[in-house]
C-alpha positions as CSV (number, residue, x, y, z in Angstrom):
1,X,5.2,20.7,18.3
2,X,8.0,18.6,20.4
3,X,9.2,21.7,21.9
4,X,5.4,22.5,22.7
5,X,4.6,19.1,24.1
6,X,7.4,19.4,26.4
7,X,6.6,22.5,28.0
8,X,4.0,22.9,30.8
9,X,3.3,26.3,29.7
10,X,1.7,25.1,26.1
11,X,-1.9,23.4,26.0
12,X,-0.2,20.6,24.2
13,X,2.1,19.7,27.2
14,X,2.3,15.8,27.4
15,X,-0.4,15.7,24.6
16,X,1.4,14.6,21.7
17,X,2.8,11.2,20.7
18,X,6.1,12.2,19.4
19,X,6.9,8.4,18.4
20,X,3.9,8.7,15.7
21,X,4.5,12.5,13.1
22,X,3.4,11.9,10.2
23,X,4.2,15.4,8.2
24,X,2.6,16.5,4.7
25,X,3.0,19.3,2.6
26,X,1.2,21.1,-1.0
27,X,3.4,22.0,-3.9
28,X,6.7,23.9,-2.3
29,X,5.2,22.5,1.3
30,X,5.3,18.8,-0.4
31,X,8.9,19.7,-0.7
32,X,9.1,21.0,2.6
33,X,7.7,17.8,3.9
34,X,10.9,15.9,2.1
35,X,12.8,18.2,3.9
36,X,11.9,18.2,6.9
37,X,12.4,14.6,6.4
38,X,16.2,14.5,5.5
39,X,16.3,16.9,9.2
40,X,14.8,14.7,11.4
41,X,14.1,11.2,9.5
42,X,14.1,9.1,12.9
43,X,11.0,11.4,14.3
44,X,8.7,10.7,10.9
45,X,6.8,7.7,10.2
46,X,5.3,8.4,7.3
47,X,4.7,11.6,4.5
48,X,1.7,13.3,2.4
49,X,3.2,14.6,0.0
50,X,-0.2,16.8,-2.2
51,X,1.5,17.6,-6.0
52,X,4.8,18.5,-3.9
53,X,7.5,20.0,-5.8
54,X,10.7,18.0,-6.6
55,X,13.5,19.0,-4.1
56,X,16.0,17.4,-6.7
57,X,15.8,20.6,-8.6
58,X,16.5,22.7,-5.3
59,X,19.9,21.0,-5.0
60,X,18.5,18.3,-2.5
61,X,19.5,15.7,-4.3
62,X,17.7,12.1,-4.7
63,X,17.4,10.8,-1.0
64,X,16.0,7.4,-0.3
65,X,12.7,8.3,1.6
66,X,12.7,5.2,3.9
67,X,9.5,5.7,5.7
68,X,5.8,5.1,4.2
69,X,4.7,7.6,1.6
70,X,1.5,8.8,0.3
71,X,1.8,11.1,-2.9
72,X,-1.2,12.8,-5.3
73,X,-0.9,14.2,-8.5
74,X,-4.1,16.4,-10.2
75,X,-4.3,15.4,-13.6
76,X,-5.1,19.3,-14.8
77,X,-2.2,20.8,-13.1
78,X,-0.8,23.9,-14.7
79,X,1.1,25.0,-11.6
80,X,3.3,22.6,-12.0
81,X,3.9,21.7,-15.4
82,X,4.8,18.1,-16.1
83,X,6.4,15.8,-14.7
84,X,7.6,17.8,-12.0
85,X,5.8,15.8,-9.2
86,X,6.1,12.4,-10.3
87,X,9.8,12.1,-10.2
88,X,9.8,12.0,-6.3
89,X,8.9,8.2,-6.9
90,X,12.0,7.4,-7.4
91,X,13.2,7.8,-4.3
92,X,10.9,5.6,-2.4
93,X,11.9,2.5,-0.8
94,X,9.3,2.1,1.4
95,X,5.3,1.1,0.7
96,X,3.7,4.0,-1.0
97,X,1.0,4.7,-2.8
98,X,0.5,7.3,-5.6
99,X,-3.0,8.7,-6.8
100,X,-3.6,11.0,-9.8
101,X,-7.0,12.7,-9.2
102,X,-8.8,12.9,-12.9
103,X,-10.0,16.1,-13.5
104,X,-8.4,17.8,-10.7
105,X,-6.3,21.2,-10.3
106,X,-3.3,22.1,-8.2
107,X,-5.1,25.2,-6.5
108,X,-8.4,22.7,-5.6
109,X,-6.0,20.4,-3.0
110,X,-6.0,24.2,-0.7
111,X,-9.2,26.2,-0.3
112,X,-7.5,29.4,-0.6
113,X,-5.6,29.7,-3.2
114,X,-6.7,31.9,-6.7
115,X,-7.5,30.1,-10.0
116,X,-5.3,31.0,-12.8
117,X,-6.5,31.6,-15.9
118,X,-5.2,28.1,-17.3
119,X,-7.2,25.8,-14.8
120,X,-9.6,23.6,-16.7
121,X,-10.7,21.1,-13.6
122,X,-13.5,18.7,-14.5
123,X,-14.8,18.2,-11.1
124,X,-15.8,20.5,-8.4
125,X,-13.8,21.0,-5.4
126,X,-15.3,19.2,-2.7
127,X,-14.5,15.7,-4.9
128,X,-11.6,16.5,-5.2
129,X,-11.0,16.9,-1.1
130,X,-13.1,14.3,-0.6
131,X,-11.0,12.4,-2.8
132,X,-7.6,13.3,-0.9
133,X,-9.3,12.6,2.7
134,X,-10.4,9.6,1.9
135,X,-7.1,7.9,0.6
136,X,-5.2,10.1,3.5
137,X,-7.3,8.7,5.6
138,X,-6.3,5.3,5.0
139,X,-3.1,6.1,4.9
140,X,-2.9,6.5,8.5
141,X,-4.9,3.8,9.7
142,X,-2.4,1.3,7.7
143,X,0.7,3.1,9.1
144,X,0.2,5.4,12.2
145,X,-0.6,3.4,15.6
146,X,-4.3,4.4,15.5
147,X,-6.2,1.2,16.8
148,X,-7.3,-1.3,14.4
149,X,-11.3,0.0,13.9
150,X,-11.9,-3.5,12.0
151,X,-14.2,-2.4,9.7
152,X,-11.4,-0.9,7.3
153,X,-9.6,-3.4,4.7
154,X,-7.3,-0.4,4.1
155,X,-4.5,-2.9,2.5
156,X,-7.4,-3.1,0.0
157,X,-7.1,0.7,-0.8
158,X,-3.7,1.6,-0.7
159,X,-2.2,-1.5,-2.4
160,X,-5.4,-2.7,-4.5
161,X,-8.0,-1.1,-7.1
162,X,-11.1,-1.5,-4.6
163,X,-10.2,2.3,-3.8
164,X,-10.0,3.4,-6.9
165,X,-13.8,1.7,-7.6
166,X,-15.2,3.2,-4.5
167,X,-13.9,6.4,-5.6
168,X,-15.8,5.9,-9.2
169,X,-18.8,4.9,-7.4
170,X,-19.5,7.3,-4.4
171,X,-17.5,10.5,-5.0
172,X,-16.3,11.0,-9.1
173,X,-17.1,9.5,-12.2
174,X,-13.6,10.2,-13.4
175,X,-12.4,8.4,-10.4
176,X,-8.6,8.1,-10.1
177,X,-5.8,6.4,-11.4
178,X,-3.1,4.5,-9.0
179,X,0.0,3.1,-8.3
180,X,1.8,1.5,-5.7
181,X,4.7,-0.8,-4.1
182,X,4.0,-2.3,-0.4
183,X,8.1,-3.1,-0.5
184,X,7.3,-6.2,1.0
185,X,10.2,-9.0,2.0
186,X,8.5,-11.4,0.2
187,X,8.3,-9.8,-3.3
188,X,9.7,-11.6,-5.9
189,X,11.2,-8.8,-7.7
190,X,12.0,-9.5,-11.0
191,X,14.2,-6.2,-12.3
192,X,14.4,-2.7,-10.8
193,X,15.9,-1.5,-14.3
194,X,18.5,0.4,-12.0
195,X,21.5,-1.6,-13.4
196,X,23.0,1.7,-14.8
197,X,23.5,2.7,-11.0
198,X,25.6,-0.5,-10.0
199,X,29.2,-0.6,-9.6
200,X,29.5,-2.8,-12.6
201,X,26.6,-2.4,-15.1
202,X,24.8,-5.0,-17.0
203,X,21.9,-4.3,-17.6
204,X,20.8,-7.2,-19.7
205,X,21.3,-9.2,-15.9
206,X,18.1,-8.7,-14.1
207,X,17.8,-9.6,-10.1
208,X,16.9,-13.1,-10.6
209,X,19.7,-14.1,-11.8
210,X,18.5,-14.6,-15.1
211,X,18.9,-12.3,-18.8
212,X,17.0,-9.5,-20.5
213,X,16.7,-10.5,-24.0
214,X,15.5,-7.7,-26.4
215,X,14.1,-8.6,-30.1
216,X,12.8,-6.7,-32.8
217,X,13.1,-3.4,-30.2
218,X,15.3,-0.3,-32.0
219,X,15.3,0.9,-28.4
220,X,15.9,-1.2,-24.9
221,X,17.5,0.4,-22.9
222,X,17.2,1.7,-19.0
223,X,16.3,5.4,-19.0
224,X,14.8,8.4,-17.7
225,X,11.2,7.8,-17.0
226,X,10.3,11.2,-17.8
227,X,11.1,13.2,-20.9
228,X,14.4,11.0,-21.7
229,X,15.2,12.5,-24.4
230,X,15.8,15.8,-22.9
231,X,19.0,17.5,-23.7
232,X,19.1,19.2,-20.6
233,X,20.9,16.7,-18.1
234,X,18.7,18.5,-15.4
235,X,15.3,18.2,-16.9
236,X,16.1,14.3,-17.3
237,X,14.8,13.8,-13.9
238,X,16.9,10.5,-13.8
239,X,16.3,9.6,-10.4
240,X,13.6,8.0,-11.9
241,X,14.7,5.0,-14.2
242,X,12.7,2.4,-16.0
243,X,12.9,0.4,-18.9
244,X,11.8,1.9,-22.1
245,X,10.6,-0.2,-24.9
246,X,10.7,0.7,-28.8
247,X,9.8,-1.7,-30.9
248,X,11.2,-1.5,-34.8
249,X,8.6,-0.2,-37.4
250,X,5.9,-2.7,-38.6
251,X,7.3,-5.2,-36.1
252,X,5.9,-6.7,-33.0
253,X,8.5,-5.9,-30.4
254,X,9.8,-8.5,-27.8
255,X,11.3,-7.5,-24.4
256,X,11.8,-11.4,-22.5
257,X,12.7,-11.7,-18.6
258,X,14.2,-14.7,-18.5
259,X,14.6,-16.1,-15.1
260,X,17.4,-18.0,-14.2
261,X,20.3,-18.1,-16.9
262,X,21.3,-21.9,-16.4
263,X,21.4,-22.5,-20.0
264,X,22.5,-25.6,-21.9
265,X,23.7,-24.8,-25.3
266,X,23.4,-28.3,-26.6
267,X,19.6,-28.2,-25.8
268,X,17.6,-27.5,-29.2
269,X,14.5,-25.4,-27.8
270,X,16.2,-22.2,-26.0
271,X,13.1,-21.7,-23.6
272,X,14.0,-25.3,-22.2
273,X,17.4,-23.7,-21.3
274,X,15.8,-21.1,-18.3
275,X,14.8,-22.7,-15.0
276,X,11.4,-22.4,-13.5
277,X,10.7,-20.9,-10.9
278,X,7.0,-21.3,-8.2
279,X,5.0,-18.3,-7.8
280,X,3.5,-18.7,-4.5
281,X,-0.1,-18.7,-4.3
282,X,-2.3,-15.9,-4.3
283,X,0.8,-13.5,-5.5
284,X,-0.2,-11.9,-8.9
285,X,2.2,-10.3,-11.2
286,X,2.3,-6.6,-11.0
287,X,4.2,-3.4,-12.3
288,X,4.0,-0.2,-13.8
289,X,3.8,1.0,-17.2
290,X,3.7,3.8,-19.0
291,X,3.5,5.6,-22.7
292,X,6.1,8.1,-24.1
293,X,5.7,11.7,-23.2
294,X,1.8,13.1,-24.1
295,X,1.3,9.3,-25.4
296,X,-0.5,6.2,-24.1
297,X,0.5,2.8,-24.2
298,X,0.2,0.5,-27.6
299,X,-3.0,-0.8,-27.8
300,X,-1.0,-3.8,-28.5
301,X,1.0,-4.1,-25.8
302,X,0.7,-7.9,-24.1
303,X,2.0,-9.6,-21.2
304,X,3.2,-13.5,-21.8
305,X,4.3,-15.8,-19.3
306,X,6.5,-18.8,-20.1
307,X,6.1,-22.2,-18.8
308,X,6.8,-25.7,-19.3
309,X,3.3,-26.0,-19.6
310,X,2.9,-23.2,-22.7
311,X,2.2,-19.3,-23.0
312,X,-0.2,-17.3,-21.1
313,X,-0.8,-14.3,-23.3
314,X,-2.4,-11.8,-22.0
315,X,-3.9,-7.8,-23.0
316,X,-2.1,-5.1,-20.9
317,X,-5.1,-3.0,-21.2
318,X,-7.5,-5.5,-19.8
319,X,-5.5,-5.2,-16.3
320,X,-4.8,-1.4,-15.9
321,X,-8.2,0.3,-15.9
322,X,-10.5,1.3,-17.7
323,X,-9.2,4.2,-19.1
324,X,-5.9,4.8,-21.0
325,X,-3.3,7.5,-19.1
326,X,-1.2,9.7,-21.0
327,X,2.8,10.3,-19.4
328,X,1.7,9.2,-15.7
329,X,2.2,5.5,-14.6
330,X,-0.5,2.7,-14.4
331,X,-0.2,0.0,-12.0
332,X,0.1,-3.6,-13.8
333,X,-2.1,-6.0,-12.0
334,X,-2.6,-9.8,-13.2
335,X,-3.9,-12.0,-10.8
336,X,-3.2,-15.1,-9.2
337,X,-5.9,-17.0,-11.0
338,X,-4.3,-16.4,-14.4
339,X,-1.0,-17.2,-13.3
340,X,0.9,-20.5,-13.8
341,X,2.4,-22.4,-11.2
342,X,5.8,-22.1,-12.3
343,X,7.0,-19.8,-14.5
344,X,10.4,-19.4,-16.2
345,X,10.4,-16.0,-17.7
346,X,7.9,-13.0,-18.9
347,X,7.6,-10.8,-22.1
348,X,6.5,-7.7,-23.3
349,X,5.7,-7.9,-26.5
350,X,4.0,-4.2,-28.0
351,X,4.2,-2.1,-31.8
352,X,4.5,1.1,-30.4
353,X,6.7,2.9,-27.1
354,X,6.3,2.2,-23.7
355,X,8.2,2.1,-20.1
356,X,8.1,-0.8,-17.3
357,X,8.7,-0.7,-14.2
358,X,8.9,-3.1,-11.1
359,X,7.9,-6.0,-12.2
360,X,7.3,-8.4,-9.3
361,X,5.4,-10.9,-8.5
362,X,3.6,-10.1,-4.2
363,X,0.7,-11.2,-2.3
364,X,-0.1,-7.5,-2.0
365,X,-3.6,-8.2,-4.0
366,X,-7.0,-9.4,-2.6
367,X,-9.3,-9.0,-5.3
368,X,-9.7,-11.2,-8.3
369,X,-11.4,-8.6,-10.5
C-alpha cells in the first residue's frame, strides 16, 4: 500500500496517509498483524488483532507491542483451543482493550470460512460482526487521526462498561465481557506481579514501595496466568504473569498490598506501621481477575481497603458483571465513590483459587454504575 501510494501508475497514488496504518489480522492473520508489527513498528499506530494466534509458539518470542491494541476472543472457539489467544496480553504496554464475544465462534469473525462439526455458537452471525464493528469502530476514532465527530464518548467504550451495556441492549443478550488498561502516566500502579523478571527478584516488594503480605494462602506466588501448572515449559504461556491466590482449606485466605513499608516495630497495631497514601479524585481502583483453569472466581472473593479511617469491604462479584467467566479475565472496577481518601494498603481476601492482575488505581472510569 506505501509502494502503491507512491506510484502515479496506482489509483491510490498520493491517496493514503502513510502516518496513520492501523493493520489487523484473524487467527494466523492476528499473528500476521504482530508480525508485520516487529517489521515495520514505526509505520503502525495501532492493531486488531480477531482471536489471532500466539506468535510466541512460532518462535517470535514475547515482544512488547508498543502501539494501541484492540484484541477479541469468541467464547465458543474450537479452532483455537484455549488459551491460545489470550496470552498475547502480555505483551502490551500500550492502551488496549480486550473483548470476549459470549456465544461467538472463531469461523463467525470471517464470512467464508466452513463450520466444523464442534461449533456450538449461541448467537447468529451478524451479532457477532456487529459486535466486532462496533468496538473496532471505536477503536479508531480514539487512536487514528479521524476528526473528533463529538457525538462519540469512545473513552467510555474502550476503557469503561457502557460498551459492554450498549452491547447487551441493542445487539446480544449475552453481550460481552471486557478488559482493559489505558497505560496512562498517571496510574497509580500498585504491582505488575512481574518481580520474577527483575534483575533481583522479590516478589513480596510491590511498585509502591511497600510489601505483599500473604496469610492463610497455601499458594502466593507470581505465575503463569494460563494453565500454570503445565509441565510443558512451552504450554506455560509465561509471558503472561499474575498473581495466583490459594487460600488453605476451610480458611479465608488473605493476600494484603501494603503500601509503603515505613514500618515502626515499636508501634503495637501493624496497620498503623504502612503510610497512607491520596487517591486522587474520581480515580477508582481497578484490575483483572480470574479463576483457575475451567473455574470461576470464589463466590467469596472481597476487595478491602485499609485506612486510618477503617475497612471498606467490598464483594468482587458486585463489580465485574453480571455474569461469572470461566479461565478468561474480568476487569475489576470499584469506583471513586466507594473509595477512601487515603488509603494505605488493599486485600484480597477469598476460600477458593483465583489470579490478579494490575491492580491500579486511574481516572480511566466515567461511570458510577
Amino acid at each position: 500500500m506505501k509502494a502503491f501510494n507512491e506510484d502515479p501508475e496506482s489509483i491510490f497514488y498520493g491517496r493514503i496517509n502513510t502516518d496513520n496504518i492501523f493493520i489487523s489480522g484473524h487467527s494466523r492473520g492476528g499473528g500476521a498483524s504482530l508480525i508485520s508489527y516487529l517489521q515495520m513498528q514505526n509505520s503502525i499506530s495501532g492493531i486488531i488483532d480477531f482471536e489471532g494466534v500466539d506468535i510466541t509458539r512460532y518462535g517470535y518470542g514475547s515482544p512488547d507491542i508498543s502501539v494501541p491494541f484492540l484484541g477479541f476472543t469468541a467464547s465458543e472457539d474450537t479452532d483455537l483451543d484455549y488459551p491460545y489467544c489470550e496470552p498475547t496480553e502480555g505483551q502490551l504496554k500500550a492502551p488496549y482493550t480486550w473483548v470476549t464475544i459470549n456465544g461467538g465462534i472463531h469461523a463467525w469473525t470471517a464470512s467464508t470460512l466452513p463450520l466444523r462439526n464442534e461449533d456450538n455458537p449461541s448467537i447468529e452471525q451478524w451479532q457477532q460482526h456487529d459486535i466486532q464493528e462496533f468496538y473496532a469502530t471505536a477503536f479508531l476514532l480514539e487512536h487514528s487521526q479521524i476528526p473528533d465527530l463529538g457525538s462519540y464518548n469512545v473513552v467510555s467504550i474502550l476503557f469503561d462498561l457502557e460498551g459492554a451495556s450498549m452491547i447487551t441492549e441493542n445487539i446480544s443478550e449475552q453481550g460481552v465481557f471486557i478488559r482493559w488498561n489505558s497505560w496512562n502516566t498517571q496510574d497509580i500502579v500498585i504491582d505488575d506481579f512481574n518481580g520474577i523478571y527483575s534483575e533481583e527478584p522479590d516478589t513480596e516488594v510491590n511498585l509502591l514501595g511497600g510489601v505483599n503480605i500473604s496469610s492463610d494462602l497455601q499458594r502466593s506466588e507470581e505465575v503463569s496466568s494460563y494453565r500454570p501448572d503445565d509441565d510443558n515449559p512451552i504450554s506455560q504461556y509465561l509471558k503472561t504473569i499474575s498473581r495466583l491466590l490459594v487460600s488453605e482449606d476451610g480458611k479465608t485466605g488473605v493476600f494484603t498490598m501494603w503500601f509503603s513499608d515505613e514500618r515502626d516495630d515499636s508501634s503495637e497495631d501493624e496497620e498503623d506501621d504502612f503510610t497512607e497514601i491520596p487517591v486522587p479524585d474520581g480515580f477508582s481502583f481497578q484490575a483483572s481477575v480470574k479463576g483457575m483453569d475451567d473455574q470461576t472466581i470464589p463466590e467469596t472473593a472481597r476487595v478491602v481497603f485499609h485506612s486510618s479511617l477503617g475497612d471498606i469491604s467490598l464483594d468482587i462479584y458486585q463489580f465485574i458483571g453480571p455474569l461469572a467467566l470461566e479461565n478468561r479475565f474480568q476487569q475489576l472496577v470499584i469506583p471513586s465513590s466507594l473509595l477512601p481518601s487515603n488509603i494505605r494498603g488493599v486485600s484480597i481476601e477469598l476460600r477458593g483459587s483465583m489470579f490478579i492482575e494490575n491492580p491500579r488505581f486511574t481516572n480511566y472510569y466515567h461511570q458510577e454504575n
